[in-house]
C-alpha atoms as a printed R data frame, in Angstrom:
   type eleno elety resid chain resno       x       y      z
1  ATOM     1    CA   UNK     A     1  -6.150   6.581 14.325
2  ATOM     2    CA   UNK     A     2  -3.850   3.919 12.710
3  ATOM     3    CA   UNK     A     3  -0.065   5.053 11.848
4  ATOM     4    CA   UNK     A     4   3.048   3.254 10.523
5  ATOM     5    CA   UNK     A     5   4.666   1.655 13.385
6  ATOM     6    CA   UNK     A     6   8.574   0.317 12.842
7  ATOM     7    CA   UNK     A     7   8.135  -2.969 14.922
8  ATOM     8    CA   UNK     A     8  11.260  -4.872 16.333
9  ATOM     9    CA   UNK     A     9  10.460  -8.359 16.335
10 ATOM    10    CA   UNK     A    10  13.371  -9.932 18.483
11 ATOM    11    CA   UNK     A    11  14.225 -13.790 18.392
12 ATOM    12    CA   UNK     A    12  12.838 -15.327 21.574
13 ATOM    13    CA   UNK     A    13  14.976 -18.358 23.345
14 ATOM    14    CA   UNK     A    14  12.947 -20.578 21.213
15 ATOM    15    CA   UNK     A    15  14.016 -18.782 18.251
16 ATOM    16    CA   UNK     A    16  10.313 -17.407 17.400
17 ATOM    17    CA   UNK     A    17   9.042 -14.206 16.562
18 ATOM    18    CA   UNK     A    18   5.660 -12.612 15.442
19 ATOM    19    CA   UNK     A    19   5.356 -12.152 11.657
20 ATOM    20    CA   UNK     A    20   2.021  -9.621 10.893
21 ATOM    21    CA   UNK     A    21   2.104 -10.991  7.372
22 ATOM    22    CA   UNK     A    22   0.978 -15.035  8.188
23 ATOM    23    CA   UNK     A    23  -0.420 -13.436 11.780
24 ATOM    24    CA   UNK     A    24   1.571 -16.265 13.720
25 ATOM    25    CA   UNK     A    25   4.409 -16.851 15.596
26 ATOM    26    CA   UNK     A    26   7.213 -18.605 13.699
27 ATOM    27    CA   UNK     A    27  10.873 -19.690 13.545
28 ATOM    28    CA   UNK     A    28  12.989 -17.114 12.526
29 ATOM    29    CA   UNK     A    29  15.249 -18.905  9.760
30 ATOM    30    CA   UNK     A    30  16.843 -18.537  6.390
31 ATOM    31    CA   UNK     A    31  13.497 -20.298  5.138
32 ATOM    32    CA   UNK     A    32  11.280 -17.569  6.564
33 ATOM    33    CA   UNK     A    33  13.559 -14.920  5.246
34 ATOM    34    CA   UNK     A    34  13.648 -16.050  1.810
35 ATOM    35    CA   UNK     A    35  10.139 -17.229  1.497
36 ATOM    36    CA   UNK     A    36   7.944 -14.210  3.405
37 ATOM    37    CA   UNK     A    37  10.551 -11.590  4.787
38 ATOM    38    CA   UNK     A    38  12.063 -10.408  1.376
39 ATOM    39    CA   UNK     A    39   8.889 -10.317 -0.384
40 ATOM    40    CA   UNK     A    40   6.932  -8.726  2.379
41 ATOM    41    CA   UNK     A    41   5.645  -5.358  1.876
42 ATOM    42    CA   UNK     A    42   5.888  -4.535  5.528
43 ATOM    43    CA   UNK     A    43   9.992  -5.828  5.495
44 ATOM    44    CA   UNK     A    44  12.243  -2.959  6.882
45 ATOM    45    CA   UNK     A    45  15.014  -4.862  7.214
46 ATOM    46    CA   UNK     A    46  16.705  -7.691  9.769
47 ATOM    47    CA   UNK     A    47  19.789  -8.379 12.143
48 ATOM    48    CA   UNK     A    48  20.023 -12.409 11.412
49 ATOM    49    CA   UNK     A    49  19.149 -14.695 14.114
50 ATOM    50    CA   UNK     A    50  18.551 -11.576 16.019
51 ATOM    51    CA   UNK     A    51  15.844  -9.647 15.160
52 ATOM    52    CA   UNK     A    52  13.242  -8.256 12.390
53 ATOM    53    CA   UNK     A    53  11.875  -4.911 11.691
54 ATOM    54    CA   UNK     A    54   8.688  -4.597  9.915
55 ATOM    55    CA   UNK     A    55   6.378  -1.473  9.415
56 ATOM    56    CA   UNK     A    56   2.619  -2.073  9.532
57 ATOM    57    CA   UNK     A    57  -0.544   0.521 10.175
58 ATOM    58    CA   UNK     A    58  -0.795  -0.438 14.453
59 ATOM    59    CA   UNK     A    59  -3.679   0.792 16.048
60 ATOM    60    CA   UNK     A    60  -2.515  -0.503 19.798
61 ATOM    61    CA   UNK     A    61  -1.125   2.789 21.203
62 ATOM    62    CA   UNK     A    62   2.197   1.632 20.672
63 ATOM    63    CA   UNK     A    63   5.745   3.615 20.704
64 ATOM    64    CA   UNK     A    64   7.468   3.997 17.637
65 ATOM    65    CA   UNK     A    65   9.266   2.073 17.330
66 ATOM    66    CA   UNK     A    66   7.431  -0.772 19.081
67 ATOM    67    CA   UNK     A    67  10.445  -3.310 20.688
68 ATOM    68    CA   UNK     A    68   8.422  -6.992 20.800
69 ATOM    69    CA   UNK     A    69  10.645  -9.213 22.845
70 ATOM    70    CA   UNK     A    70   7.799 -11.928 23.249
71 ATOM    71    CA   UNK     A    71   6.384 -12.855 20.003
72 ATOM    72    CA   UNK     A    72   3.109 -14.476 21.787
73 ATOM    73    CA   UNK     A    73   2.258 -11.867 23.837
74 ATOM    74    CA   UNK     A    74   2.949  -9.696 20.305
75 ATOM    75    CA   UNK     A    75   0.412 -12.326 19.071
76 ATOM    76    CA   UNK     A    76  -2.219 -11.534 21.196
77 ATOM    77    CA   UNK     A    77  -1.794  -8.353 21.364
78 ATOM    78    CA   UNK     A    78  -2.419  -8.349 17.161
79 ATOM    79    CA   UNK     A    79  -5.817 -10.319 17.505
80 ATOM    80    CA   UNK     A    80  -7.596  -7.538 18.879
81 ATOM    81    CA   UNK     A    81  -9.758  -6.061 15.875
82 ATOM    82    CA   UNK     A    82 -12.065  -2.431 16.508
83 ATOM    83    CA   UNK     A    83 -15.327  -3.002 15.032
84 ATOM    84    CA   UNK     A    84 -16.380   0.624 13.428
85 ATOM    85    CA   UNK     A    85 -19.361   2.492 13.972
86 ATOM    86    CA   UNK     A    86 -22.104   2.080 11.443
87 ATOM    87    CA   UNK     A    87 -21.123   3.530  8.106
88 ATOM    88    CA   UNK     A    88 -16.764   3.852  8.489
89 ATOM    89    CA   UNK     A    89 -14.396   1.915  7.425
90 ATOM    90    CA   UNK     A    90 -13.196  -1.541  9.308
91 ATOM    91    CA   UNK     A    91 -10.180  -0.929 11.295
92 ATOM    92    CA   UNK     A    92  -7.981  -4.474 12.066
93 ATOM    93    CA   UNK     A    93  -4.235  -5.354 13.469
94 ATOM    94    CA   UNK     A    94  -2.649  -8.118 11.057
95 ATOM    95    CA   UNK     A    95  -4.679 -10.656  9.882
């Protein structure tokens, strides 16, 4: 069963974190604030240069909230899709 997970995506050394919206790790900067943060539906706020929270349906049997301190293992960990029995709805991590 998927439920809204707050997810703390912290700013690795390299100054990357997992965004669910574009599925990728990128830099966290004013650019992707302004141009995918703020307009995000799953934006819950951010620490700048630090960290930022989203909230997205997580079917990984994660805590809440869910602390990612290495946005490519959070990366992996997102490609993992649940293919349904015949008949249900699909069930999928960010894509």
């Amino acid at each position: 069963m998927m439920s809204i997970i707050r997810h703390h995506n912290y700013r690795s050394e390299n100054g990357e974190i997992y965004c669910c919206l574009r599925n990728r790790v990128v830099k966290l900067d004013d650019e992707q604030l302004q141009r995918f943060c703020q307009g995000c539906g799953m934006f819950a706020g951010t620490m700048p240069h630090v960290l930022v929270s989203c909230d997205w349906d997580d079917i990984g049997g994660v805590s809440n909230p869910h602390v990612a301190l290495d946005p490519w293992q959070e990366f992996k960990r997102n490609q993992i899709k649940q293919v349904p029995a015949e008949g249900s709805a699909a069930l999928q991590r960010c894509s």
